[in-house]
C-alpha positions in Angstrom: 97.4 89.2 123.3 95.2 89.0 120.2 93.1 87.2 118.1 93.7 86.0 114.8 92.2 83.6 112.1 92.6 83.3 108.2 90.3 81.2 106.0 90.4 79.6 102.6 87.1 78.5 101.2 84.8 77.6 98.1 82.3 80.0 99.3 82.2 83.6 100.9 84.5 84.1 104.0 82.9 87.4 105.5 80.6 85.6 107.7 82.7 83.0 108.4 85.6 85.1 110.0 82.6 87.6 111.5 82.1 84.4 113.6 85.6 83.2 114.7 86.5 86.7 115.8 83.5 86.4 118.1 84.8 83.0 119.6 87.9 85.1 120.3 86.8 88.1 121.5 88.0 87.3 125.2 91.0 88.1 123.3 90.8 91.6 122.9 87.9 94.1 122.5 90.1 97.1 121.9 89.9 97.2 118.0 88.4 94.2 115.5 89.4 94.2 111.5 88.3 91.7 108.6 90.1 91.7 105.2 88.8 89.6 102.4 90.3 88.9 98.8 88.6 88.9 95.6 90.3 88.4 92.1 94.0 89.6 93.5 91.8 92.7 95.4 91.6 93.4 99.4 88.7 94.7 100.4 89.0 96.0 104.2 86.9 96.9 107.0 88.3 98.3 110.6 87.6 100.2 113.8 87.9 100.2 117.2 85.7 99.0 119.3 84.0 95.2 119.6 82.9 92.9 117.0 79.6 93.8 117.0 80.1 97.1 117.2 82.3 97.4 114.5 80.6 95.2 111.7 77.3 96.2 110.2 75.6 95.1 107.7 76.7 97.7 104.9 80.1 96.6 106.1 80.0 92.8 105.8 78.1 92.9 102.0 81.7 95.1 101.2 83.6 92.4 102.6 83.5 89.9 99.2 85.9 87.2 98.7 86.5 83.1 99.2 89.9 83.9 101.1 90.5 86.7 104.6 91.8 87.3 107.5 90.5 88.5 110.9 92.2 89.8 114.3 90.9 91.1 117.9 93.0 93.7 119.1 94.5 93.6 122.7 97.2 96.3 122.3 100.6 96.1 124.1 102.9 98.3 122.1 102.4 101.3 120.4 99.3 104.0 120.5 95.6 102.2 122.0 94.0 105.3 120.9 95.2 104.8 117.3 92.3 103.2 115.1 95.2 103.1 112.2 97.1 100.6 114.3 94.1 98.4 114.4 94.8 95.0 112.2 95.2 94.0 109.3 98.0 96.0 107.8 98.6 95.7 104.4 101.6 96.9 101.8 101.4 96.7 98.2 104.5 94.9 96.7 105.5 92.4 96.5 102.3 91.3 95.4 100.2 92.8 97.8 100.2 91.3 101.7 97.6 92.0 104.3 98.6 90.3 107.8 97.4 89.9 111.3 99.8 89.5 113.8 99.3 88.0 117.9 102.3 88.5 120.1 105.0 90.9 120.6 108.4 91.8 119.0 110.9 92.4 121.2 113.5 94.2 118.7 110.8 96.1 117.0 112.5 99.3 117.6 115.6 98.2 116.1 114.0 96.7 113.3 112.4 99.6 111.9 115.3 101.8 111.6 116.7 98.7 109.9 114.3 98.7 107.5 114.4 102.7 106.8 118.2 102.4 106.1 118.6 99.4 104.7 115.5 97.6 103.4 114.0 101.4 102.2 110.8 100.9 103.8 108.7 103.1 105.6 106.7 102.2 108.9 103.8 104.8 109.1 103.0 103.9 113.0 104.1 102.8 116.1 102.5 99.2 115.8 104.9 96.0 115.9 103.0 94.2 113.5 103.7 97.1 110.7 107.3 96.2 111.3 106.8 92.4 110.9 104.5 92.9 107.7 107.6 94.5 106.2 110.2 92.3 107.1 107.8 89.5 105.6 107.2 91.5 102.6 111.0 92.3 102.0 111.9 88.8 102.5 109.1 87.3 100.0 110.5 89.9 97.7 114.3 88.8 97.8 113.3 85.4 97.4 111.2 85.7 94.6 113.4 88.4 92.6 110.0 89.3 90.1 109.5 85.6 89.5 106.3 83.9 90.6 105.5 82.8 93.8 106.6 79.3 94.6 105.5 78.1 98.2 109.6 76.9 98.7 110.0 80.8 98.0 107.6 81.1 100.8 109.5 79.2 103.6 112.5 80.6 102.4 111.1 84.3 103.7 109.8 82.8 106.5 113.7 81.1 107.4 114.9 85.1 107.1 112.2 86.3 108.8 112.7 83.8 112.3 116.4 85.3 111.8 116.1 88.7 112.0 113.1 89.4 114.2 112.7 88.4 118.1 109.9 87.7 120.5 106.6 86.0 120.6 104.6 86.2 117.0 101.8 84.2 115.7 100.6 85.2 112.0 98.5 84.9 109.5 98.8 86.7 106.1 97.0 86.4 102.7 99.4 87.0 99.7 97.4 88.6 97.0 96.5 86.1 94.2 98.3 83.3 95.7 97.2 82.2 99.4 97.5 82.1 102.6 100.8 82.0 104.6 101.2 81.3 108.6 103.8 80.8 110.8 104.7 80.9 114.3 107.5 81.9 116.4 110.3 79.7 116.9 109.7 79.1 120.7 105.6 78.3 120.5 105.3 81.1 122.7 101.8 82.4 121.2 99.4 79.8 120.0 97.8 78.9 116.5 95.9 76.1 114.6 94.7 74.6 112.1 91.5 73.0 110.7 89.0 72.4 108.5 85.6 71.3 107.1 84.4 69.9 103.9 84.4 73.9 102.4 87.1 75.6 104.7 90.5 75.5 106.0 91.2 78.2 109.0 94.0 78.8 110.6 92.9 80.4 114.6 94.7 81.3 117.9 92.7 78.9 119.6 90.8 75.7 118.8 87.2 77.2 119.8 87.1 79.6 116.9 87.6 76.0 115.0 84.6 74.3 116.1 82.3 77.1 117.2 82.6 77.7 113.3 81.9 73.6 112.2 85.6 72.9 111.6 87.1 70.1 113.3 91.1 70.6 115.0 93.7 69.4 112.9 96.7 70.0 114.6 98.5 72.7 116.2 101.0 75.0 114.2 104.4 73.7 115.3 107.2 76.4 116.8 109.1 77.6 113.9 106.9 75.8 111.4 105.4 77.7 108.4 102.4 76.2 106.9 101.2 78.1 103.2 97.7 77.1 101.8 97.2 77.9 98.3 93.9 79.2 96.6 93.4 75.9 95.7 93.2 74.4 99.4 96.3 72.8 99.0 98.2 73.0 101.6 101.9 73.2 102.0 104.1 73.3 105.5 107.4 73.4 106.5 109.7 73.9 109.6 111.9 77.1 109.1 113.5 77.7 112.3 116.7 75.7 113.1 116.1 74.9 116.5 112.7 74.9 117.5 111.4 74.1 120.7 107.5 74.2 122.3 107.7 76.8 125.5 103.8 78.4 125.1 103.0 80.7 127.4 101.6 79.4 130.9 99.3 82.0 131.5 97.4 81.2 128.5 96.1 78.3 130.8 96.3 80.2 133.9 93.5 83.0 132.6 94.1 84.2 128.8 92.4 81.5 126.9 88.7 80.0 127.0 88.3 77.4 129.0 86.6 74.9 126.0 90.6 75.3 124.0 92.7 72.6 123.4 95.8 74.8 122.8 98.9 72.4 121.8 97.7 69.0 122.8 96.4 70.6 126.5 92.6 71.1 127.0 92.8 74.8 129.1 89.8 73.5 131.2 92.0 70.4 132.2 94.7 72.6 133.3 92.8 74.5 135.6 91.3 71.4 137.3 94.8 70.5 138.2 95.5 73.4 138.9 92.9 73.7 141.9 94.5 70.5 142.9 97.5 71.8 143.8 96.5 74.5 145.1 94.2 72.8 147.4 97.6 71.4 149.2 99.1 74.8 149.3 95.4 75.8 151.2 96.1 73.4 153.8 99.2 73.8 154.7 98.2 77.5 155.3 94.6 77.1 156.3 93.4 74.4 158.5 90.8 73.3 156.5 88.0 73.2 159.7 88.3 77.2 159.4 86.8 77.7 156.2 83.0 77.7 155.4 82.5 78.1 151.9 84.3 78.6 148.6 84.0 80.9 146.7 85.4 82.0 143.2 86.1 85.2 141.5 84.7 85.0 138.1 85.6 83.5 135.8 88.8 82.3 134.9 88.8 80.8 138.3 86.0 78.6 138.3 87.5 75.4 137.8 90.5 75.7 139.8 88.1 76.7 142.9 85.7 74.0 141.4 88.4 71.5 141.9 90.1 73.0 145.2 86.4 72.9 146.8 86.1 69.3 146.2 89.3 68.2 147.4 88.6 70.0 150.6 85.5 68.5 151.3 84.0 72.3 151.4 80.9 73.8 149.6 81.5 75.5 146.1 79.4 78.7 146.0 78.9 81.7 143.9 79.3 84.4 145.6 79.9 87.4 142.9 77.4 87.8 140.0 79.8 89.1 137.3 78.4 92.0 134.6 79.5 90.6 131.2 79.1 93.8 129.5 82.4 95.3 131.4 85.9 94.6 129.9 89.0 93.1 132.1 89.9 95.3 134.8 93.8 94.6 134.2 93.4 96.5 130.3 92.1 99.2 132.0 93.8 102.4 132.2 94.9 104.4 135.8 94.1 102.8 138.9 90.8 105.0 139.4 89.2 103.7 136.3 90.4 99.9 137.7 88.9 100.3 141.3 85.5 102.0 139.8 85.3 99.4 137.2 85.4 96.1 140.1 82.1 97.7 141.3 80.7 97.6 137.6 81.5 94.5 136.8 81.3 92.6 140.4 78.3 92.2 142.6 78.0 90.3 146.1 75.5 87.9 146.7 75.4 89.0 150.5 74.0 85.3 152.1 76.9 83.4 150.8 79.3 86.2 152.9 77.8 86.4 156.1 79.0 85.1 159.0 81.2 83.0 157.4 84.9 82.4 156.9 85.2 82.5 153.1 88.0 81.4 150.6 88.4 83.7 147.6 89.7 81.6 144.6 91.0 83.8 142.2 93.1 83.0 138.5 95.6 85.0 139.4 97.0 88.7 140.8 98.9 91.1 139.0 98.4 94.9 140.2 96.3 93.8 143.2 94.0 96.1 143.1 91.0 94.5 142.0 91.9 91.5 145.0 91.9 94.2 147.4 88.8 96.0 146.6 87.0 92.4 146.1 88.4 91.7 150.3 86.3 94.4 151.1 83.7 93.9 149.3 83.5 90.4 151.2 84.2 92.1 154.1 81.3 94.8 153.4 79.0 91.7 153.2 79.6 90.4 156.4 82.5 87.8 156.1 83.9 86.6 159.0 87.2 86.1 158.0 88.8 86.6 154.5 91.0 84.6 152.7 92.2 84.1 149.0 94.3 82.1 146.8 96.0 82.0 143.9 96.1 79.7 141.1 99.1 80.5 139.8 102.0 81.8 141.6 102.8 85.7 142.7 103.6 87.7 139.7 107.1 89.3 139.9 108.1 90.7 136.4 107.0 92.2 133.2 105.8 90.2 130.7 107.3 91.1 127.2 105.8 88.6 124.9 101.9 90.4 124.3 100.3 90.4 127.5 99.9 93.8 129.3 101.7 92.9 132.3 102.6 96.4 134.3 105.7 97.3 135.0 107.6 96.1 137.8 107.3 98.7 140.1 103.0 98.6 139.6 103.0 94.9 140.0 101.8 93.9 143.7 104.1 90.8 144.0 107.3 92.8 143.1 110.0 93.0 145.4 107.5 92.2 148.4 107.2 88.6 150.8 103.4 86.8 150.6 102.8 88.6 154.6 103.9 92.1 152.8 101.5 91.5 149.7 98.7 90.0 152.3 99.1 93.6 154.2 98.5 95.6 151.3 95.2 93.3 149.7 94.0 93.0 153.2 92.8 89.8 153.2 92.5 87.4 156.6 95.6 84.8 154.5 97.1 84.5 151.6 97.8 81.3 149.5 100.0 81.1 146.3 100.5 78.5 143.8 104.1 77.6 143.7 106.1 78.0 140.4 107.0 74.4 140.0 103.7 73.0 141.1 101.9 75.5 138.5 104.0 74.0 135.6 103.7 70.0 136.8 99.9 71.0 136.7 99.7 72.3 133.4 102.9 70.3 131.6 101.5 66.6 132.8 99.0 67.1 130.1 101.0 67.8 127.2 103.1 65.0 125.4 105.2 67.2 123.1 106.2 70.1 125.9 109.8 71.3 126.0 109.3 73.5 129.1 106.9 77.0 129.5 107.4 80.6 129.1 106.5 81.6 132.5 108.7 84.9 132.5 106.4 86.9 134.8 106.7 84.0 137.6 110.5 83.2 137.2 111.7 85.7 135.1 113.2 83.7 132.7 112.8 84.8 129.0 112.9 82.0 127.0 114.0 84.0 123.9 117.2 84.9 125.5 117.5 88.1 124.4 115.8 90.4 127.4 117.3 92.4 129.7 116.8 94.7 132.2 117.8 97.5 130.1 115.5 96.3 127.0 112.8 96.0 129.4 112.9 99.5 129.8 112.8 99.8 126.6 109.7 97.6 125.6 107.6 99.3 128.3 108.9 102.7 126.6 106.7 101.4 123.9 103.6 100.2 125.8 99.9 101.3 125.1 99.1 104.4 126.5 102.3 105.8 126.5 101.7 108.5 123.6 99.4 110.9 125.9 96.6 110.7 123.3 93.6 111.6 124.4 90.9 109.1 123.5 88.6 111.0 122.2 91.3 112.5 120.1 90.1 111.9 116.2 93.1 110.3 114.2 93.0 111.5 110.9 96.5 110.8 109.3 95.5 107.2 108.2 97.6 105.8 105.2 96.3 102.4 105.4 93.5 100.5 103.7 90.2 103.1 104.3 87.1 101.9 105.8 84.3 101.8 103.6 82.5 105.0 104.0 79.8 105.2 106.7 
């Protein structure tokens, strides 16, 4: 999971992107990059860390240009520590291409020793996205054959490219003197949009970056469909996969996205409503209502779900945790110790919503189970009666291999193990899941255009067809943290774009 936009304007971009990236933080604060073109020239700027912690003021006035592109980092695959794998990448023919890149490629490996021996390029780090930026780049460059860029040479790149690479990819690249290119996988799996003002035309993962920036939602960027704006702000589009078909992924709605997105016709907010409401009937069939006092949500993600739940239960809505902004997710966070340590940070309890009461814990959803378990005593540590919790969405069973960070099997709570066995282990008072099929009637009644979900970590069903057991083992092979790197490790064998000098 990342964030991405790309802008094409009259005026300066720096700014502009400097903006949307922080509508989309949520969607990673491991890294943050900005690229911006001027007269057929990138000019660059990237670190880890968050926006505003990576941009300074010497760093946006380097950042000229009426065209760029922006991404939040969330890393899945390759090295975390790595501030070369932050995005954009860029190579230097043909043309010159800079590209950001949300999802995950799930033949990356394969890929790149394609490319080595038969493409002759060279990927200089474990990153995904390095491996798509050259199969685009190889592509543009056999349809073109030294002959300028026409935008039908564009969608003719983007055909080969939905041919040869698998998995979940939204992306946004700038093509040096010519414009701005995006496309989107095949399957809808990752989202992205388009819209504009009366001096812009972005392109952003979700429609909050859109109008949190004064540019009003066009449309979403169809599954398969490639849509290339030239300098000009014309804009040019084109399906290029031959059979496309709208699966996004469900847990976008479940927790990933801002609440205020529409995201493919389906406002996120909305979702989660419904999604309290059915939930509310799982509650009672497990809960007699008359044994519950309050209400209470884990923030935040959760809020309108329990919001909705509360109602239809006839039950007070309370807060009962006051949430520290100024702590990341717990589920990025590396080894269980850092996890538990990191509820305290970021959770406090508001002790007289707790005490002598018979509380319901609303929560998005639970993956490893360890925050939900150290939350159950925390409630428990105020003086609730009785514990219990529910899930928006259903029990998490599998990996997820399509860019969010989803453990492996054997660390996910839900794996292998009945609702009484997970209840045991969280230690709550009763447990209530969303069911599978009631999750996606929730979210899928809103959307006209839907062909089904990717909800592979519920069911496991991949909806690109090509996962196994044995390629799972693979992909997780080549998840974050996997290197041994030490963070604190300087990495000092960069061959991309430099930063500007400090």
């Amino acid at each position: 999971m990342c964030g991405i936009v790309g802008v094409i304007s009259n005026a300066p971009v720096n700014q502009l992107i400097y903006d949307a990236l922080l509508l989309l933080q949520h969607r990673g604060q491991d890294a943050a990059g900005i690229v911006t073109q001027q007269h057929r020239k990138f000019f660059m700027h990237k670190a880890k860390g968050m926006v505003k912690d990576v941009f300074r003021t010497r760093d946006m006035r380097a950042l000229p240009g009426n065209c760029g592109l922006g991404q939040v980092r969330y890393p899945t695959a390759g090295n975390a520590f790595s501030e070369e794998e932050a995005q954009p990448f860029y190579v230097n023919a043909p043309f010159g291409i800079v590209l950001v890149h949300n999802g995950n490629l799930t033949n990356a490996q394969a890929l790149k020793a394609e490319l080595f021996s038969t493409d002759h390029r060279h990927i200089n780090t474990e990153s995904d996205s390095e491996v798509l930026l050259n199969v685009l780049a190889h592509e543009i460059d056999k349809t073109t054959r030294g002959l300028p860029l026409q935008p039908a040479d564009v969608f003719a790149a983007v055909r080969n490219v939905h041919k040869r690479i698998k998995g979940s990819y939204a992306v946004i690249a700038s093509i040096a003197g010519h414009g701005v290119l995006a496309f989107r996988d095949p399957f809808g799996i990752r989202p992205l949009c388009i819209g504009r003002n009366s001096d812009a035309i972005m392109l952003a993962s979700e429609s909050v970056a859109l109008e949190g920036t004064g540019h009003t939602l066009e449309r979403n960027i169809a599954p398969g469909e490639a849509v290339y704006i030239d300098l000009q702000g014309n804009v040019h589009a084109q399906q290029c996969a031959e059979a496309p078909s709208l699966h996004p992924c469900i847990f976008e709605f479940v927790y990933l996205a801002r609440p205020d997105s529409v995201m493919d016709g389906i406002s996120v907010y909305q979702a989660r409503l419904n999604l309290g409401e059915t939930l509310a009937k799982r509650v009672v069939s497990t809960v007699p209502p008359n044994e519950i006092d309050v209400v209470i949500p884990i923030p935040e993600s959760s809020r309108p779900s329990a919001t909705q739940l509360a109602h239809l239960l006839g039950k007070p809505y309370r807060e009962g945790f006051v949430k520290n902004r100024y702590v990341g997710r717990t589920f990025i966070m590396p080894g269980q110790g850092v996890r538990k340590k990191s509820v305290r940070q970021k959770l406090n309890v508001i002790g007289s919503e707790f005490k002598g009461r018979n509380v319901l814990l609303v929560d998005d959803s639970i993956v490893r189970g360890t925050t939900s378990r150290e939350i159950v005593q925390m409630a428990r540590e105020a003086g609730a009666r009785k514990v219990y919790l529910a899930s928006a969405a259903p029990p998490v069973r599998y990996p997820n291999v399509y860019g969010i960070d989803m453990p492996t099997s054997n660390e996910l709570v839900a794996h292998n193990c009945t609702v009484e066995q997970i209840r045991e282990i969280i230690g709550c008072d009763a447990l209530i899941y969303q069911d599978v099929e009631g999750m996606k009637k929730a979210v899928g009644s809103l959307g006209k255009n839907l062909d089904g979900f990717d909800a592979s970590c519920f069911d496991g069903v991949y909806v690109t067809g090509d996962i196994t057991a044995d390629s799972i083992e693979s992909l997780n092979a080549c998840r974050v943290g996997g290197n041994g790197e030490d963070e604190r490790d300087e990495d000092t064998s960069r061959l991309a774009l430099p930063n500007h000098s400090e």
